[in-house]
N, C-alpha and C positions, 0 to 999 in steps of 0.2 A: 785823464782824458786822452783818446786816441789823437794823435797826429794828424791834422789834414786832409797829408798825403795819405796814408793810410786808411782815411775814410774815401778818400777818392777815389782806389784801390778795390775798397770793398764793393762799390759802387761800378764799376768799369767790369769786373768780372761778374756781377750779379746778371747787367745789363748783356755783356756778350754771352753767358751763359744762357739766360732765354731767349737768344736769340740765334749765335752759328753755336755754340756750345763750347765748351772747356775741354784745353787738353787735360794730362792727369796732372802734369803739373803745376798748372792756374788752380785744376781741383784742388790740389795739395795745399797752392796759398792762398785758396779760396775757407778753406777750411781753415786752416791756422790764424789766417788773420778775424777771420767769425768769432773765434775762440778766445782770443783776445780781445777782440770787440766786449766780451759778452765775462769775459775776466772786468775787465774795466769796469762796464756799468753798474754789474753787482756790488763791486767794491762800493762805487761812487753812492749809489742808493745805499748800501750800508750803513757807510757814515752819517749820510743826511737821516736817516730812520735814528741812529744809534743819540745822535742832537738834538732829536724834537723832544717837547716837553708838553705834553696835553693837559688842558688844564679844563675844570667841567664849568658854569657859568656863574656859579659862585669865586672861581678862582682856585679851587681846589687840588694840585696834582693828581690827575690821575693816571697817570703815563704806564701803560701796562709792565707789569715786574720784570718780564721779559727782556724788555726795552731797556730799564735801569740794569738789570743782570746785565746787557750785554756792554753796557758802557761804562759798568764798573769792572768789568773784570778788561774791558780795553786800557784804561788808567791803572789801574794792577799790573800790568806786565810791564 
């Protein structure tokens, strides 16, 4: 998870950018911190995606192979 401060960041420069606009600099850490914003959540939804376990109303696993692939080769390494 992003930092606070750092969301608050992203937040202040989004806001001043549609509004008087961005030096290139703020672009600069307007961009980078987006980039990690967006490193992060991926990550975050990865894990959550790679833990779930679907199961059909009989109780069945059916959790797409994909799914299993990906969270056994995460315990593999």
């Amino acid at each position: 998870m992003l930092s606070p401060d750092k969301l608050n960041r992203i937040n202040e420069l989004a806001n001043k950018s549609k509004t008087i606009g961005l030096s290139t600099e703020e672009a600069k850490e307007q961009t980078k911190l987006r980039k990690e914003y967006l490193e992060t959540f991926r990550s975050s939804m990865r894990d959550t995606i790679e833990n779930v376990k679907v199961l059909d109303p009989e109780g069945n696993d059916v959790t797409p192979e994909k799914v299993k692939d990906a969270r056994n080769s995460k315990y593999l390494n």
